[in-house]
C-alpha positions in Angstrom: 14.7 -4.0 -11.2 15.7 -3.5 -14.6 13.7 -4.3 -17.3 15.9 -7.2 -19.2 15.7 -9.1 -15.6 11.8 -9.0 -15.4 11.1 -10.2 -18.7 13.3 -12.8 -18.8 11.5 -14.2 -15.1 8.5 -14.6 -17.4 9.6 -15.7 -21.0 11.9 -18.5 -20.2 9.4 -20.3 -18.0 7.3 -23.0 -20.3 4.1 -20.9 -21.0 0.5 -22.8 -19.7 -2.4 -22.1 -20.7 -5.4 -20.0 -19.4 -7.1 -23.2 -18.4 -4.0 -24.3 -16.5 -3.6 -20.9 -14.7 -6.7 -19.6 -13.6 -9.2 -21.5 -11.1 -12.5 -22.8 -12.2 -14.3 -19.7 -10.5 -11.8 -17.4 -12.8 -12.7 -18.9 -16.0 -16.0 -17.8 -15.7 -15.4 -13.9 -15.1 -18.6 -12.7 -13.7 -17.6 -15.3 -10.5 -14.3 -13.1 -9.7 -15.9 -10.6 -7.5 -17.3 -13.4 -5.4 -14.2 -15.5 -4.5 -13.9 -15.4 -0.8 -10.8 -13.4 0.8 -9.6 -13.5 4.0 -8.1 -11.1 6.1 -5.4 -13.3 7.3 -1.8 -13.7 5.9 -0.9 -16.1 3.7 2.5 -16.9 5.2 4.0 -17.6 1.5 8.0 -17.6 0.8 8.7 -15.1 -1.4 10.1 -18.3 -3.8 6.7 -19.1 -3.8 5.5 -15.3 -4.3 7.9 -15.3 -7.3 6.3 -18.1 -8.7 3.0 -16.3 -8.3 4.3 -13.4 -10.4 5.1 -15.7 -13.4 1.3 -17.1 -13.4 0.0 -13.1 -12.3 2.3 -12.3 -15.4 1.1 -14.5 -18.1 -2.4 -13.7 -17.2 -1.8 -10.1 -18.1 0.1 -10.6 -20.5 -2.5 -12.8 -22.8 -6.1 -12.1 -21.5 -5.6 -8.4 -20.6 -3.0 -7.2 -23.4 -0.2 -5.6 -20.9 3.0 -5.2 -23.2 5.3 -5.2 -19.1 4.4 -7.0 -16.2 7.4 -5.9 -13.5 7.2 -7.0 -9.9 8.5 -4.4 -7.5 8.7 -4.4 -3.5 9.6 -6.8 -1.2 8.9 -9.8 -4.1 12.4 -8.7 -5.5 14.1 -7.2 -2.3 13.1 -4.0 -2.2 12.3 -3.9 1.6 11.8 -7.2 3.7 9.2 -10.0 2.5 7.3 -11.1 5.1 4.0 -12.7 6.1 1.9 -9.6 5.7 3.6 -8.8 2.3 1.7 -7.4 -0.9 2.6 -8.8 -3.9 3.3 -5.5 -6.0 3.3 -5.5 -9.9 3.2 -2.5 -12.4 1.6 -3.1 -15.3 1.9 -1.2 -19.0 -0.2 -1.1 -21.6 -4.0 -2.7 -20.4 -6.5 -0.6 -21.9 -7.9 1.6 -18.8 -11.9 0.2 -19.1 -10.4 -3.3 -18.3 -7.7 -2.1 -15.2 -9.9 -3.3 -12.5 -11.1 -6.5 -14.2 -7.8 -7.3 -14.4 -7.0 -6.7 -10.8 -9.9 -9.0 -9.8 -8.9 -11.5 -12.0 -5.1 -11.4 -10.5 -6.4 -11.2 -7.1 -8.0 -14.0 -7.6 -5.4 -16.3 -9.1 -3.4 -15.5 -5.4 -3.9 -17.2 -1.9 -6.0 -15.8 0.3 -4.7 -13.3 2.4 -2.2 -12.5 0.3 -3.1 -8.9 -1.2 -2.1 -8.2 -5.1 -1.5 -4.3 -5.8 -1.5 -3.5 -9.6 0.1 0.0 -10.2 -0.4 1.4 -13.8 3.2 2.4 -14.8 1.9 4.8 -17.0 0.3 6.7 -14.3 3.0 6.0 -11.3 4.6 9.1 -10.1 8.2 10.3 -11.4 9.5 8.7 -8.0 7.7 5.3 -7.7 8.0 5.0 -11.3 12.0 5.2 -11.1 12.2 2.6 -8.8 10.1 0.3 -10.5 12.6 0.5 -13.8 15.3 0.1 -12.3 16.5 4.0 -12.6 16.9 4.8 -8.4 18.7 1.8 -7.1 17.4 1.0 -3.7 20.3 0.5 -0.7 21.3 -3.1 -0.3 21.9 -1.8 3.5 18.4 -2.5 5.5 18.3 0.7 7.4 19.1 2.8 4.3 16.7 1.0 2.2 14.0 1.6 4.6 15.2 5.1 4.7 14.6 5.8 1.0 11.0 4.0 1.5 9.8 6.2 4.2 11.4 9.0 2.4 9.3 8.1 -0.8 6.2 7.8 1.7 6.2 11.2 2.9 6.5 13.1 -0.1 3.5 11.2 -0.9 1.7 11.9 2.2 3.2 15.6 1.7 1.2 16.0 -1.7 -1.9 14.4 -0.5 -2.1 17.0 2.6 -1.2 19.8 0.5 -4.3 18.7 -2.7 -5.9 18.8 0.2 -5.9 21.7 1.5 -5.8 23.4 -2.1 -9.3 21.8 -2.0 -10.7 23.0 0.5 -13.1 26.3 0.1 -12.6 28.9 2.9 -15.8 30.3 2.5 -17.9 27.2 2.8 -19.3 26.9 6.3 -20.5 23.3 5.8 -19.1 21.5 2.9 -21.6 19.8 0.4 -22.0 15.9 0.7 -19.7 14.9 -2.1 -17.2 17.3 -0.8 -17.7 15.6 2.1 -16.7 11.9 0.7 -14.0 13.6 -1.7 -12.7 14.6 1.8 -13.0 11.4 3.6 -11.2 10.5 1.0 -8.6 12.0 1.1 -8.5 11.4 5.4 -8.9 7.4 4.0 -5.6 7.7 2.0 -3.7 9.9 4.8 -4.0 7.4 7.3 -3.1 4.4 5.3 -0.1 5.5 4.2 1.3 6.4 7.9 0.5 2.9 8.6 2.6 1.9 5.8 5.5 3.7 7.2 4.9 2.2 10.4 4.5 -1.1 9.1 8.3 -1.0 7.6 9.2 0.0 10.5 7.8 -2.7 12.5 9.3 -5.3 9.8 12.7 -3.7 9.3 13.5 -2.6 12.9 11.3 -4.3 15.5 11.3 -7.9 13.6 7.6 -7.9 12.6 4.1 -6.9 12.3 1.4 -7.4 15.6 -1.3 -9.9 15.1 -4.5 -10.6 15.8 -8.0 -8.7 15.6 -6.9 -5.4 16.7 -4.1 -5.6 14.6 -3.6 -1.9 13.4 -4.3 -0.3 17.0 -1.7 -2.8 18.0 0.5 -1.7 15.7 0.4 1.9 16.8 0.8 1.0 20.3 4.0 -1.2 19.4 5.3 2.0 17.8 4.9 4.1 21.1 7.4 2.6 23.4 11.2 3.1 23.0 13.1 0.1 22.3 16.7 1.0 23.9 19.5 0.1 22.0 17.4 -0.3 19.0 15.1 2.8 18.1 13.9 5.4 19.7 9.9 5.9 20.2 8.4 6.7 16.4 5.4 7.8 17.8 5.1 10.1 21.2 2.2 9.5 23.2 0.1 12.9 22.1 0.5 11.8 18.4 0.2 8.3 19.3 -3.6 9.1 20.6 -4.2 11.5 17.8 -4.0 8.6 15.1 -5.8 6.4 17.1 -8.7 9.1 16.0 -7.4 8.9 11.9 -7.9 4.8 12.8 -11.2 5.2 14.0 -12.4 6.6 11.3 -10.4 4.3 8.9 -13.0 1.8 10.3 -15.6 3.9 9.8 -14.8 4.8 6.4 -14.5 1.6 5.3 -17.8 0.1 6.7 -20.2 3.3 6.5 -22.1 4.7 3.5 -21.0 8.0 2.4 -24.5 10.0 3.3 -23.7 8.9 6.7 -20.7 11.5 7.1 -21.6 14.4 9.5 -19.1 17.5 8.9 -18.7 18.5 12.3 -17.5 15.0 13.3 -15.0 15.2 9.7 -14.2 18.5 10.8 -11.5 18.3 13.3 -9.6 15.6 11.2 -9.5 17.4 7.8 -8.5 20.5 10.4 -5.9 18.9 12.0 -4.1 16.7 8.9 -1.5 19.1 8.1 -0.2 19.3 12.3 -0.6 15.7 12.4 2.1 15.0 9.2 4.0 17.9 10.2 4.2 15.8 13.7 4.7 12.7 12.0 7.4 13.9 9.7 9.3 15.1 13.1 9.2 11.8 14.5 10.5 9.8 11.9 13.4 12.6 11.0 14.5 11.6 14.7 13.8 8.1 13.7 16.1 8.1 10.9 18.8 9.8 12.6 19.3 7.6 15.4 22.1 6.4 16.2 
């Protein structure tokens, strides 16, 4: 989306006040943390996520000092919208001790369910930072779009396996504790972005995302099976079981303290990252090429 488009979205709307904006709990900043969230989607139309951006916007804008606010995504057609949609925005200009206050305060201002992700444009990489402005045009055609998305995925998945492995110190038989979390980490990051890829998938191709409480082992399992005459499997069955592993400890990761990480459980996933993309890269190359 060029730049002209996105301001105008948020200039030529009657500007409200803070007051008017933000929630009671939002005014008072040291309640943002504590705003309950939920884990379940919000179900919003993306009219109504556009109107979200204006208020997100304004909020930047005048309490945090960005000079840009630009949506990008799925809020302004770049990939489907659906229920389990982020609600992307890059942001330019907010000094870097106030980033994550801002995010809270943003985060807070949406539905919940409805995740906000706040990329600093500054910072983006050359790729994701071209398709932000405007300067790589995304396909209008859904199976090329998705194409140039999953593209874009792997060659970030492609540098986070390879700073990876640059990391690592051959000569270290057990790796310290903070090596350890750095490379948690890093296994943290891995996995969430193949579920991202697998999640346009589901959207763009199979006509959705699996519900429910075991929502992201459904979702591998979904991306098992072939679908004839629509897609071939994305995932065979040996790779299939190997990121039900990268899952597991996705779970783990997220609900353990760091102390807690035994190297010769971590070993065999840092070990195996780089066959597992390699695997992964296959599959989707086949993907993409079907007929």
């Amino acid at each position: 989306m060029h730049e002209g488009n996105n301001m105008g979205i948020m200039t030529t709307l009657k500007k409200p006040t803070l007051e008017s904006i933000l929630p009671p709990q939002v005014q008072d900043r040291t309640a943002v943390m504590w705003i309950p969230l939920m884990s379940k989607p919000a179900n919003l139309q993306q009219h109504e996520a556009h109107a979200l951006v204006t208020r997100c916007a304004h909020v930047l804008q005048h309490r945090f000092g960005a000079r840009r606010v630009i949506p990008f995504g799925s809020v302004v057609g770049h990939g489907t919208w659906h229920p389990g949609s982020d609600l992307d925005l890059a942001v330019e200009g907010i000094a870097p001790e106030q980033f994550f206050q801002a995010w809270a305060t943003v985060r807070a201002l949406v539905p919940p369910g409805l995740e906000v992700d706040l990329v600093d444009l500054e910072h983006a990489s050359e790729a994701l930072r071209a398709r932000i402005l405007g300067e790589k045009t995304m396909a209008e055609e859904p199976m090329r779009a998705l194409k140039a998305l999953i593209e874009d995925e792997l060659a970030a998945l492609g540098q986070l396996v390879q700073a990876m492995q640059e990391g690592l110190d051959p000569g270290e038989t057990t790796p310290s504790q903070f090596a350890m979390q750095a490379l948690a980490s890093y296994l943290h990051q891995f996995y969430t972005g193949c579920e991202r890829i697998l999640e346009r998938i589901a959207v763009a191709v199979d006509g959705g995302l699996p519900g429910g409480a075991f929502s992201h082992a459904n979702l591998l399992a979904q991306m098992a099976p072939e679908r004839p005459g629509v897609r071939p499997a994305v995932l065979h069955e040996p790779l299939w079981l190997r990121l039900q592993d990268y899952l597991a400890f996705r779970h783990f990761f997220r609900h353990a303290y760091g102390y807690t990480l035994e190297w010769a459980k971590l070993r065999p996933l840092v070990s195996g990252m780089s066959a597992i993309f390699a695997d992964l890269h296959g599959q989707l190359i086949t993907f993409l090429n079907y007929p």
